[in-house]
C-alpha positions in Angstrom: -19.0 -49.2 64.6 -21.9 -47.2 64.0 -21.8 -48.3 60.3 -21.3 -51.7 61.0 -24.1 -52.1 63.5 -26.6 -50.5 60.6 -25.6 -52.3 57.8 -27.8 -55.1 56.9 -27.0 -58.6 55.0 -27.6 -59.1 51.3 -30.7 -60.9 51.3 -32.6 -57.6 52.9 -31.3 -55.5 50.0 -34.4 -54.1 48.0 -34.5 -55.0 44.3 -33.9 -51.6 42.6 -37.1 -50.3 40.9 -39.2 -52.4 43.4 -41.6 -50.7 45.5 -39.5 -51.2 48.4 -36.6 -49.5 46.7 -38.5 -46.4 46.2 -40.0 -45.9 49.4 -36.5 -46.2 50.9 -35.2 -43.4 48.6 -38.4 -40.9 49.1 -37.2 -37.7 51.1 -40.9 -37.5 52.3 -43.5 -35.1 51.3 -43.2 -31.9 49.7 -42.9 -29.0 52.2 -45.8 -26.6 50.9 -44.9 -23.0 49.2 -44.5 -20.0 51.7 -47.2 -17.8 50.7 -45.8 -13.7 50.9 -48.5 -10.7 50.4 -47.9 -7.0 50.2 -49.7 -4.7 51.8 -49.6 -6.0 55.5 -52.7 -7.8 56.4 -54.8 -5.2 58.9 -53.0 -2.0 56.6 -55.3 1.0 57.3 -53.6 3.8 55.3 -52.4 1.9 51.9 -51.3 4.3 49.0 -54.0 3.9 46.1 -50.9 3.8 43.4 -48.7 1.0 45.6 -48.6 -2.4 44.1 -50.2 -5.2 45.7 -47.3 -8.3 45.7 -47.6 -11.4 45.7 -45.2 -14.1 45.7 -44.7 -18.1 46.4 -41.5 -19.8 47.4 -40.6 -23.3 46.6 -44.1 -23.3 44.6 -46.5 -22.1 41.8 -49.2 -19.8 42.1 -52.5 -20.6 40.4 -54.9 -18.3 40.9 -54.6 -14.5 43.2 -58.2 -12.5 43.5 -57.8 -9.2 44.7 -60.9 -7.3 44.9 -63.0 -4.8 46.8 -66.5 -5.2 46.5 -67.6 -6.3 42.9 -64.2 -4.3 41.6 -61.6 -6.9 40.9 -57.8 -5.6 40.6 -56.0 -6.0 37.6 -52.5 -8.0 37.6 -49.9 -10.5 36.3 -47.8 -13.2 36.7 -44.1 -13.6 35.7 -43.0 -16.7 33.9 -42.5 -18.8 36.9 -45.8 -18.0 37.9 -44.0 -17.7 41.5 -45.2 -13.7 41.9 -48.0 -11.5 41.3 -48.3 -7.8 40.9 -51.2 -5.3 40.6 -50.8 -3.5 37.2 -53.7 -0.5 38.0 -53.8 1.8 40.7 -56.5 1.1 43.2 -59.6 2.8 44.4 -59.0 5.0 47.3 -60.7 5.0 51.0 -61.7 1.0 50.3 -61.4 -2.0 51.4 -59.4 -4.8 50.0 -59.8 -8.3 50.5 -56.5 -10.8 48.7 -57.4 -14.2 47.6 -54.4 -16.6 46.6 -54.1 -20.2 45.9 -51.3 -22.1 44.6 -51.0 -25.4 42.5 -50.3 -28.1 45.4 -53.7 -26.2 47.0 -52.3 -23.9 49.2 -54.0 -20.6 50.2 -53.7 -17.6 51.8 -55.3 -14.5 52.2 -55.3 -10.8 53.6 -57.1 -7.8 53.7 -56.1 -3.9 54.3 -57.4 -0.7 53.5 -56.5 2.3 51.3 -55.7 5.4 52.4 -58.4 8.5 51.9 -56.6 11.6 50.1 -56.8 14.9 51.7 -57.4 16.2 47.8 -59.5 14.3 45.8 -58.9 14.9 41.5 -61.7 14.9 39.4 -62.1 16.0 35.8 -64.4 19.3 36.1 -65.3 19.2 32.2 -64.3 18.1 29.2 -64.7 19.9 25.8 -66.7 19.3 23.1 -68.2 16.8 24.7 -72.2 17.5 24.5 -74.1 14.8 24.5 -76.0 14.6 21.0 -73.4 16.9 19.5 -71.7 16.5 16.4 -68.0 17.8 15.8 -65.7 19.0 13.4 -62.7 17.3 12.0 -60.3 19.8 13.4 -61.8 19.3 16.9 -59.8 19.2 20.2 -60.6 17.5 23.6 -59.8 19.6 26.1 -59.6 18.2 29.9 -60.1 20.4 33.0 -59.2 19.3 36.4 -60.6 20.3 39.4 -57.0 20.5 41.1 -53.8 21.8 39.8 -52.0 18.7 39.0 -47.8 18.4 39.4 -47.5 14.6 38.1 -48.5 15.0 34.8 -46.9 12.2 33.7 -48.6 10.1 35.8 -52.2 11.5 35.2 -51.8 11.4 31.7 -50.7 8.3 31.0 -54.2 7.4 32.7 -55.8 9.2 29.8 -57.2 7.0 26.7 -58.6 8.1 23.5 -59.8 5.7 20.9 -61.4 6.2 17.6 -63.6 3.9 15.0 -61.0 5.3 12.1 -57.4 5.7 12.5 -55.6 8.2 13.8 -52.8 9.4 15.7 -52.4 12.0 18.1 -51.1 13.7 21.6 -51.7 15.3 25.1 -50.2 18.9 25.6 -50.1 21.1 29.0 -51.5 24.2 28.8 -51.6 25.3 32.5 -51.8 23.1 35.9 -55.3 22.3 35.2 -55.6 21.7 31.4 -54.2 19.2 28.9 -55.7 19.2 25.8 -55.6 16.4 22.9 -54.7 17.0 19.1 -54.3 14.8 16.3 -51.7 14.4 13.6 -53.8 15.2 10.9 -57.7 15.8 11.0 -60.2 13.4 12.8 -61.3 10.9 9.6 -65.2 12.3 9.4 -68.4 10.5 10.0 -67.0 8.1 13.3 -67.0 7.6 17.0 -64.3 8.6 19.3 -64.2 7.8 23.0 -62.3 9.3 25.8 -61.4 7.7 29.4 -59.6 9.1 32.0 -58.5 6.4 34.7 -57.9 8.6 37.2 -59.3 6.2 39.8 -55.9 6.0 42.4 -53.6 7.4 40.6 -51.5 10.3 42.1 -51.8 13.9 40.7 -50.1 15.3 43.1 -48.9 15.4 47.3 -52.1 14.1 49.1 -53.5 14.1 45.7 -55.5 11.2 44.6 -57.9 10.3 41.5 -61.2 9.4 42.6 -62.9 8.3 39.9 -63.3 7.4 36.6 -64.8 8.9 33.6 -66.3 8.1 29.8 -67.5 10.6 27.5 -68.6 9.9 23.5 -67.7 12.7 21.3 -69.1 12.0 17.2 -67.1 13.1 14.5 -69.9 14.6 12.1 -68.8 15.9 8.4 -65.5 17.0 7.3 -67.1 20.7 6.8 -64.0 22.9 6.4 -64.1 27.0 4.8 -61.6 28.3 3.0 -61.4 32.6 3.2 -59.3 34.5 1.3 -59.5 38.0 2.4 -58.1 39.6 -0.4 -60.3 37.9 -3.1 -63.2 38.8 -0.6 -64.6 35.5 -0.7 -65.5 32.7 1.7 -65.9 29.5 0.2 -67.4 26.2 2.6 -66.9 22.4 1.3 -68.4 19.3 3.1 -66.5 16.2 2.4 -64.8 17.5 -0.1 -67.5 19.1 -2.1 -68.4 23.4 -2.7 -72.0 23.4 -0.7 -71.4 27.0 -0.2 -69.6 30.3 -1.6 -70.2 33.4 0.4 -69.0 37.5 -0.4 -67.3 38.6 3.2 -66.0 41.7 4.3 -63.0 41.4 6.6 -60.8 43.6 8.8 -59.8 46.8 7.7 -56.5 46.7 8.8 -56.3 50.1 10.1 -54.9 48.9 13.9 -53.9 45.4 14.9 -57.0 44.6 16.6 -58.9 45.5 13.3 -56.8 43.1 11.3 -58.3 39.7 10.9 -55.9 36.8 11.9 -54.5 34.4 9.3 -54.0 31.1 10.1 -56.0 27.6 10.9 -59.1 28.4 13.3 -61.6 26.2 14.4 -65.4 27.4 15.4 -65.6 27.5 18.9 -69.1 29.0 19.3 -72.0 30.4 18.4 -74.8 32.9 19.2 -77.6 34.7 17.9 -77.4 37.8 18.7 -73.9 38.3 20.4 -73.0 41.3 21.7 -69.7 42.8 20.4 -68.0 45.8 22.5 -65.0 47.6 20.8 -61.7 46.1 22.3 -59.7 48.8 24.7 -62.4 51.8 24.0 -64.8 53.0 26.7 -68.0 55.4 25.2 -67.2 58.2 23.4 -63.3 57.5 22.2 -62.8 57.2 18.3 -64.0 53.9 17.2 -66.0 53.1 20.1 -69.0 50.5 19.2 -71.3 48.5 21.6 -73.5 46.4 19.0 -76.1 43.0 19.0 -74.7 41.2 15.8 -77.0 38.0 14.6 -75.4 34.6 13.9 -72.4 34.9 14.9 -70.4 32.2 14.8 -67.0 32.8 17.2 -63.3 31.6 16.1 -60.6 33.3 18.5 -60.2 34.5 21.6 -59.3 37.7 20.3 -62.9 39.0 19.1 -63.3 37.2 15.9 -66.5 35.8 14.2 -68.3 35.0 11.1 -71.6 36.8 11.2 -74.3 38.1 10.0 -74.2 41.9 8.2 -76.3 43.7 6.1 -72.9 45.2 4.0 -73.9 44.1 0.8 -72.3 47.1 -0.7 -68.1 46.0 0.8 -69.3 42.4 0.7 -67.3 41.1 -2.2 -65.7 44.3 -2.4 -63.0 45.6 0.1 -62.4 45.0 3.9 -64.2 47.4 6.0 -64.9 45.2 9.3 -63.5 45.5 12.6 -61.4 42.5 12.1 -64.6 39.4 11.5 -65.8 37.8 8.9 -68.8 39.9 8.0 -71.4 38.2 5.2 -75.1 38.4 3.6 -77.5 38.0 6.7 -79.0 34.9 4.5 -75.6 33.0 4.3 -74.4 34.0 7.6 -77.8 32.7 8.9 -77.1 29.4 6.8 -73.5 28.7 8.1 -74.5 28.9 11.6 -77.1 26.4 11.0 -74.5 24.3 9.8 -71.1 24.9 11.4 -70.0 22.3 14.1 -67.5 23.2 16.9 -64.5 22.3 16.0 -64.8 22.8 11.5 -61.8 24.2 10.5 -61.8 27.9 9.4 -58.9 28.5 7.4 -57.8 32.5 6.8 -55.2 33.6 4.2 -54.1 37.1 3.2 -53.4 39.0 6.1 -50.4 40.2 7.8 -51.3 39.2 11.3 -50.9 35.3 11.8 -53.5 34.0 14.4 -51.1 32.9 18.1 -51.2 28.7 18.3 -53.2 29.1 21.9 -55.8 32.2 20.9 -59.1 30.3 21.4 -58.7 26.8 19.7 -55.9 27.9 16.9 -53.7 24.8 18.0 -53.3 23.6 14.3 -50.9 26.7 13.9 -48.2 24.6 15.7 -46.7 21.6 13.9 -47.3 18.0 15.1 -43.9 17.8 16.9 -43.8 21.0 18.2 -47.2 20.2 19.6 -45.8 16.7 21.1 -43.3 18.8 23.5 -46.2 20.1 25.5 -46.7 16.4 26.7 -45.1 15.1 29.9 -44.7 11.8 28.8 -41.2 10.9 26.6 
């Protein structure tokens, strides 16, 4: 009954494709997208590292502003451009604001806040990184924290170096505090190099949070690396590839381990003039005891070792007498320091006692893959 009291004669039939005919097939206007966004509005306590989410459903987004201040958060879209997630941590203690829009003109928006850490990370230096300064090819950059940090991975995957030249190279842990970056090969000389730590947000560690982010410049000068061959008594210094220097040295005498000079790849660390050198282990007054000012010194291990100034013209050349340096004529010595950079490779042969991979800045002394285990990323 019901069907035959709607139905309706032929001539009130629309013509298909007629105006009339659409109108009667429409299912009415579209319903508009729902709108979703992660964090909560009013959030007073939001995690610096959790992703901001966006999604649309039964729509498109076009456009999602998320920004505190003048600092607009990083993000993408999938395919469908139905969701949108932060791809950066944010900034901790601030305030958010979330803009969205979608195609059909829809918006929405939120705000919350982040959280501010009990601990706050900072990097506390990094080395060599004096403004001004020049570097050697064989230079590290070494990162200090001002917290002990137990995501690694996490903190160093916010760490960036680039270079004008090629190059390739990788983070490795030396304690809680320090990571430290090598290359495969030496820096290419003569370039640019700039490291970035994005710490901004990102989690070091519990209640642990990166507060800000740093830039530092560090210039590659000449490729200025010296060769020493202790038993030929001779130190000889090239400079992008050419001999601008060949210096007479006396090194250890080899009569105790401390006394021997270490073979291996150093790099200069350091300089003074004068330095003051005490005998290692010996107080006044035992066998060997010395306490001495030595001019231009120019440091290379942890372990007490420098190439310096002497007036020992006599062993120079000759045979090994030191106390385990590189001793040579106060005129050369005088003209290396004036030209060695932190970080010039000082390469040693002809000793028995091979310099340790993490005595001052000998990291060359470890091969590129062994080197690429101290990372904590895979």
């Amino acid at each position: 009954m019901l069907v035959t009291s709607c139905s309706a004669g032929p001539e009130r039939v629309p013509a298909a494709g007629s105006p009339a005919g659409s109108e009667a097939t429409s299912t009415g206007a579209a319903a508009a997208p729902e709108i979703k966004i992660s964090p909560a509005e009013g959030s007073k306590t939001v995690r610096p590292d959790k992703k901001v989410v966006v999604t649309a459903a039964g729509g498109a987004l076009e456009e999602v502003v998320v920004k505190s201040g003048a600092h607009v958060l990083e993000g993408d879209f999938d395919a469908e451009r139905t969701r949108w997630v932060s791809k950066v941590p944010m900034m901790p203690a601030s305030d958010y604001t979330v803009a969205v829009r979608a195609v059909d003109g829809t918006t929405a928006s939120s705000s919350f806040r982040t959280l501010k850490p009990k601990r706050e990370l900072e990097v506390a230096d990094v080395t060599p990184a004096v403004k001004g300064e020049k570097i050697g090819v064989g230079a590290p950059i070494i990162v200090t924290f001002n917290q002990q940090v137990s995501n690694k991975a996490a903190v160093e995957k916010a760490l960036e170096v680039e270079s004008e030249k090629p190059h390739q190279g990788a983070w490795r842990w030396i304690n809680d505090t320090t990571v430290i970056y090598r290359t495969a090969k030496f820096w290419q000389p003569h370039q640019k190099v700039t490291f970035t730590a994005r710490l901004n947000g990102v989690q070091g560690g519990k209640d642990m949070y990166g507060v800000k982010n740093i830039t530092k410049v560090l210039r590659i000068g000449a490729a200025q690396i010296s060769m020493v061959d202790t038993r030929k008594h001779k130190m000889i210094v090239k400079r992008d590839g050419k001999v601008v220097q060949t210096m007479l040295i006396s090194a250890g005498n080899a009569s105790t381990r401390e006394y021997t000079t270490t073979s291996g790849t150093h790099l200069a660390m350091g300089k003074a003039n004068p330095e003051r050198m005490i005998s290692p282990g010996r107080k006044k007054g035992d066998p060997g005891y010395y306490d001495l000012m030595i001019n231009h010194a120019v440091r290379f291990s942890n372990s007490g070792e420098y190439v310096h100034a002497l007036n020992n013209v006599w062993a120079q050349g000759r045979q090994n007498v030191s106390h385990g340096c590189i001793n040579a004529r106060p005129d050369q010595a005088k003209w290396f320091y004036e030209q060695v950079q932190r970080g010039d490779p000082i390469i040693i042969k002809g000793t028995d006692r091979q310099i340790e991979w993490n005595n001052g800045w000998s990291y060359w002394e470890l091969s590129f893959n062994q080197w690429k285990k101290g990372s904590a990323l895979a």
